[in-house]
N, C-alpha and C positions, 0 to 999 in steps of 0.2 A: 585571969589565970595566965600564968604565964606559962612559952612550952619548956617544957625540961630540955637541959643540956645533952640529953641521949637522945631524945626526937630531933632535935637542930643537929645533931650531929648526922643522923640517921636521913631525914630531909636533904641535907647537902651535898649527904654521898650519892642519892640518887639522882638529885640535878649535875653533879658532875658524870654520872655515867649517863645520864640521856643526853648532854651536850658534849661527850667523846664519843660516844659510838659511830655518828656520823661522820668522824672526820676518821675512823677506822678504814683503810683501803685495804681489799685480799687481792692478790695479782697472782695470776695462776699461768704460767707459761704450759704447752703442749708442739709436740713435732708429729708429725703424720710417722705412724709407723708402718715402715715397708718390709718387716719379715726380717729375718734374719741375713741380713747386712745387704739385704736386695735396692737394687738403684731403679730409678725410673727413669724409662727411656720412653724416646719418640717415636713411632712407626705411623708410615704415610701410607695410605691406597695407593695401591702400583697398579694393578690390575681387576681385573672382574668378568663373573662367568656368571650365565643363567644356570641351574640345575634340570634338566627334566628326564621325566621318569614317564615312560610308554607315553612320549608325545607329546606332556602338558609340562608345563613350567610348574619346579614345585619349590623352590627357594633361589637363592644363589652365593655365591661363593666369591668372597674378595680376597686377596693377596695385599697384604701389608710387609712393608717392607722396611726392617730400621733403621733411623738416622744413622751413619756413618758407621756401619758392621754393615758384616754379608747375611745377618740375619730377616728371618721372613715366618711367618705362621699364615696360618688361613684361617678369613672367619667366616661360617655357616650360618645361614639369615633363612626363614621361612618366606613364603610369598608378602609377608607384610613386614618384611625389614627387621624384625628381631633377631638377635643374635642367640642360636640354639646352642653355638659350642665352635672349638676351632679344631684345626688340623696343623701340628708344628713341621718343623722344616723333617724332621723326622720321619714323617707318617703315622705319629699318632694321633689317632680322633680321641678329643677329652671334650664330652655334651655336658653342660650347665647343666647344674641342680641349683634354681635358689635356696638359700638358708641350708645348702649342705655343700660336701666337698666337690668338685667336679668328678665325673664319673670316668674312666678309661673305656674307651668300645673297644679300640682294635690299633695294632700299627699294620699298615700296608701305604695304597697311593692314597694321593689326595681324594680322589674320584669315590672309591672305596669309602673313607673317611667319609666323607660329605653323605652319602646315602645311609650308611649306618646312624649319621649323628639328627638326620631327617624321620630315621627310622624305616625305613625303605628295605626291602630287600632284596630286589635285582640288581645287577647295575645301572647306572644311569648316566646320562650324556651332559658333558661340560661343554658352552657354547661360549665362546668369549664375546662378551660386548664393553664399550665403552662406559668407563666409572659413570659419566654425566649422563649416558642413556639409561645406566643404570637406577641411577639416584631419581631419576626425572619418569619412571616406568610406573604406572598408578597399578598400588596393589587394588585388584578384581578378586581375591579370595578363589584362585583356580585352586 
């Protein structure tokens, strides 16, 4: 029996699409999107404070500073190094929320900022120490 002319033709269409498909390439280009026409910049540790509140250390507080502006922000760390939230050159404290907007506490000083974003409610004492004694200080969970 021989095959019909519609099966051989039907047969060769599908060995020709199983032997193009593989040589089918998708190329998909993408850019990081930074918001609305926003740039990315540098900023380096310049400084660093302990935070404590009646006598114990309860996080601390770095000072960054950006590459080639007179710009600077602060950022707020619990006693194990997380970042809760910053204080900008301004005086306003914005504390992280994962998976939502960052929240506004307060503008006044940095000092202020940093307790409110720890959630504290007296004030509390800024101790400057050095970035690498910083970095190098083992969180104990005080």
């Amino acid at each position: 029996m021989r095959p019909s002319f519609r099966t051989a033709h039907h047969l060769a269409f599908l060995l020709f699409l199983v032997l193009a498909s593989p040589a089918c390439e998708v190329t998909e280009e993408s850019t990081p999107y930074y918001g609305d026409g926003g740039v990315v910049t540098r900023a380096l540790p310049t400084r660093a404070f302990e935070i404590h509140d009646r006598g114990r250390t309860v996080g601390s507080l770095i000072r960054y500073d950006e590459e080639g502006t007179e710009r600077f922000f602060f950022a707020v760390q619990n006693v194990h190094g997380q970042d809760l939230g910053l204080v900008d050159a301004q005086g306003q404290a914005w504390r992280r929320r994962p998976f939502e907007k960052d929240e506004m506490l307060s503008a006044g000083t940095v000092q202020d900022g940093a307790g409110r974003i720890l959630g504290l409610a007296g004030p509390v004492v800024l101790v400057e120490v050095s970035l690498e004694g910083l970095r190098a200080a083992p969180s104990d969970g005080r």
